[in-house]
C-alpha positions, 0 to 999 in steps of 0.5 A: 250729116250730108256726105258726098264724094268728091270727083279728082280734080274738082277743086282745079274746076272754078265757077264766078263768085258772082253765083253765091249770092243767087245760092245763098238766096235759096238758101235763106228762103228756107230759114237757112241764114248767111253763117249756117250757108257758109260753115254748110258750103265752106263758102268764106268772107273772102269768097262773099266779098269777092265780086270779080273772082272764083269759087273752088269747085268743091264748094260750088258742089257743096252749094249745088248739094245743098240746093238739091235739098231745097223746094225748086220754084221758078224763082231761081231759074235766071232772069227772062232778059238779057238785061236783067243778066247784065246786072250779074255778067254785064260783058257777057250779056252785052255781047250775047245782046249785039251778035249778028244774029241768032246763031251767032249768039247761041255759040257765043254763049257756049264759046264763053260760058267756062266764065260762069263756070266750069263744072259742067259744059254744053255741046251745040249741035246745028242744021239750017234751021235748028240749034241743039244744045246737051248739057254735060254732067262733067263732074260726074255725080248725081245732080238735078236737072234745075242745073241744065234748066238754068243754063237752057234758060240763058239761053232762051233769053239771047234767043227771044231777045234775037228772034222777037216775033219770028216764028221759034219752037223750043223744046227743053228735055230733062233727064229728071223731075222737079217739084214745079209741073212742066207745064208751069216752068215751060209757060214760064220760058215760053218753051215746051218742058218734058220730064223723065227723057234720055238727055238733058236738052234744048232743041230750038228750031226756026228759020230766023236763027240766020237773020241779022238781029235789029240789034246787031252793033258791028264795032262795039260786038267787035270791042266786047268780042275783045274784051271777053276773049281777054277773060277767058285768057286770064281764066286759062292762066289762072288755072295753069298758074295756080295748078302749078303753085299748088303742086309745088307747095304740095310736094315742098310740104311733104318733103321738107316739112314746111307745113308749120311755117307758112313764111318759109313755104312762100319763100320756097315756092317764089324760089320754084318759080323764080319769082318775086314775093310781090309777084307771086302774090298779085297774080294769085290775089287778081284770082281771088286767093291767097296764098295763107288760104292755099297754105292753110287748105293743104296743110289741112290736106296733108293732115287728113292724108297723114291720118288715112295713109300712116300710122303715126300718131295723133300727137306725132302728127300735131307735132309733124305738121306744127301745131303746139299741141293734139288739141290744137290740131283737133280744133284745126281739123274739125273746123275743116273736115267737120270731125275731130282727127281720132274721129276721123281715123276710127271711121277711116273716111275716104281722102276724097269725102266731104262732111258737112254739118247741117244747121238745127232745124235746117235740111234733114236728110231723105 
């Protein structure tokens, strides 16, 4: 069994569900195929299928959980060209391509990186000559350092592709180890790689990062600049609208029972927010969920809160949440949470601990 703690909040924080596929390949190089990724991340058809939305933030540590399981290779750093990126993030990395220069698209990559993902952030540094980029840990667990060297060699691709020939020195600094010697993966960057330092850390220093790129395009940076910032408000009120939605249903679920009924929450809740029916579910669907997900998710919530927070029953909570009988609230439960609610109860897990079950013959623990 693979158990880890889950940060408060995680599950607000989103990230593209354009990364699962990069995941999901890692994964099948170790014989680890489409159905055992999926029971192992909580990763569903819907989150497979949603090319253009966002993955919970506890399934994406659950994928980056899995990944520190499996051998790093070079293999799953990111492309080496901003066109090969375009194939994932075609508006990012065009208008990462037509930046006025260096700099300018260094800070565009960090302005805009919260539509790759969330989880983590990196702070920019300046001088003259010289770009520092620390990459920050926010959700706060025990990570590999393959996270911070696939953001550093995002970077690297605007930087080569601006500078060109222009004289460039990067440095990349680990706080870790991994399996592929510094050596290699800086040969393979074109960058200088140490392990085992105090930040994680890309230092570029030359005196080109100033110089208008050849491939500067004033108007179309213009529209892109327009286009990408439209995004990012979208992002912003997808997490404020779904925060609320989630507060709401929380809070309705709990004091007026409508956890057997997911007709009569929805009508609840459009009522909350004033809203239509059509309405409410547009916006939630243009985020890539649903509301009989939602539902579902809290439901399973309130039932894991129901048996760590009372001391009602197994049956008085199948009977309080809906379900027509204890065993049916068991299939429920352990199809969620990995184990059966008595067991559960006997281990009095903590509320913010995941299970996740692994595959026969899969990743073993250490």
């Amino acid at each position: 069994m693979l158990s880890f703690p889950m940060p408060s909040g995680i599950r607000h924080k989103t990230v593209s569900s354009r990364l699962i596929r990069n995941f999901m390949r890692k994964a099948q190089r170790i014989g680890i195929e489409e159905t055992a990724f999926c029971q192992l991340t909580g990763i569903t058809a819907d989150d497979l299928h949603a090319s253009d939305g966002r993955l919970a933030g506890d399934k994406h540590m659950r994928m980056l959980r899995l990944e520190d399981r499996l051998p790093f290779s070079l293999q799953d750093l990111p492309p080496r060209t901003l066109e090969q990126v375009y194939t994932q993030f075609p508006e990012l990395a065009t208008l990462w391509s037509l930046s006025r220069t260096p700099r300018q698209g260094v800070e565009r990559f960090v302005e805009n990186r919260c539509l790759i993902g969330e989880l983590d952030s990196v702070a920019l540094l300046q001088t003259d000559d010289s770009l520092s980029l620390v990459y920050i840990n926010e959700a706060g667990l025990p990570r590999s350092c393959a996270s911070a060297l696939s953001n550093f060699a995002l970077v690297l691709c605007i930087l080569h592709h601006h500078l060109g020939r222009a004289a460039c020195r990067v440095d990349i600094e680990l706080q870790g180890e991994l399996a592929v010697p510094a050596a290699l993966i800086g040969e393979h960057l074109d960058a200088r790689v140490h392990f085992h330092c105090a930040h994680n850390r890309l230092i570029c220093q030359s005196g080109a990062l100033d110089v208008v790129s050849r491939h500067h395009q004033p108007l179309a940076e213009r529209h892109l600049q327009t286009c990408v910032a439209d995004m990012r408000s979208r992002l912003a009120n997808r997490e404020s609208f779904l925060q609320q939605v989630r507060a709401t249903l929380e809070s309705r679920m709990r004091t007026q029972n409508i956890a057997d009924d997911c007709e009569q929450a929805l009508t609840l809740v459009c009522g909350q927010f004033g809203i239509s029916r059509w309405t409410l579910l547009r916006r939630l669907k243009q985020e890539g969920c649903t509301f009989q997900w939602l539902w579902t998710r809290l439901r399973a919530e309130e039932a894991r809160r129901l048996l760590s927070e009372t001391k009602l029953s197994i049956s008085e909570v199948s009977e309080r949440l809906g379900f027509g009988s204890q065993s049916s609230l068991s299939r429920f439960f352990k199809t969620h949470w990995g184990v059966t609610p008595a067991r559960y109860r006997a281990a009095r897990q903590p509320c913010n601990t995941l299970t996740l079950p692994l595959p026969s013959g899969g990743v073993q623990n250490p």
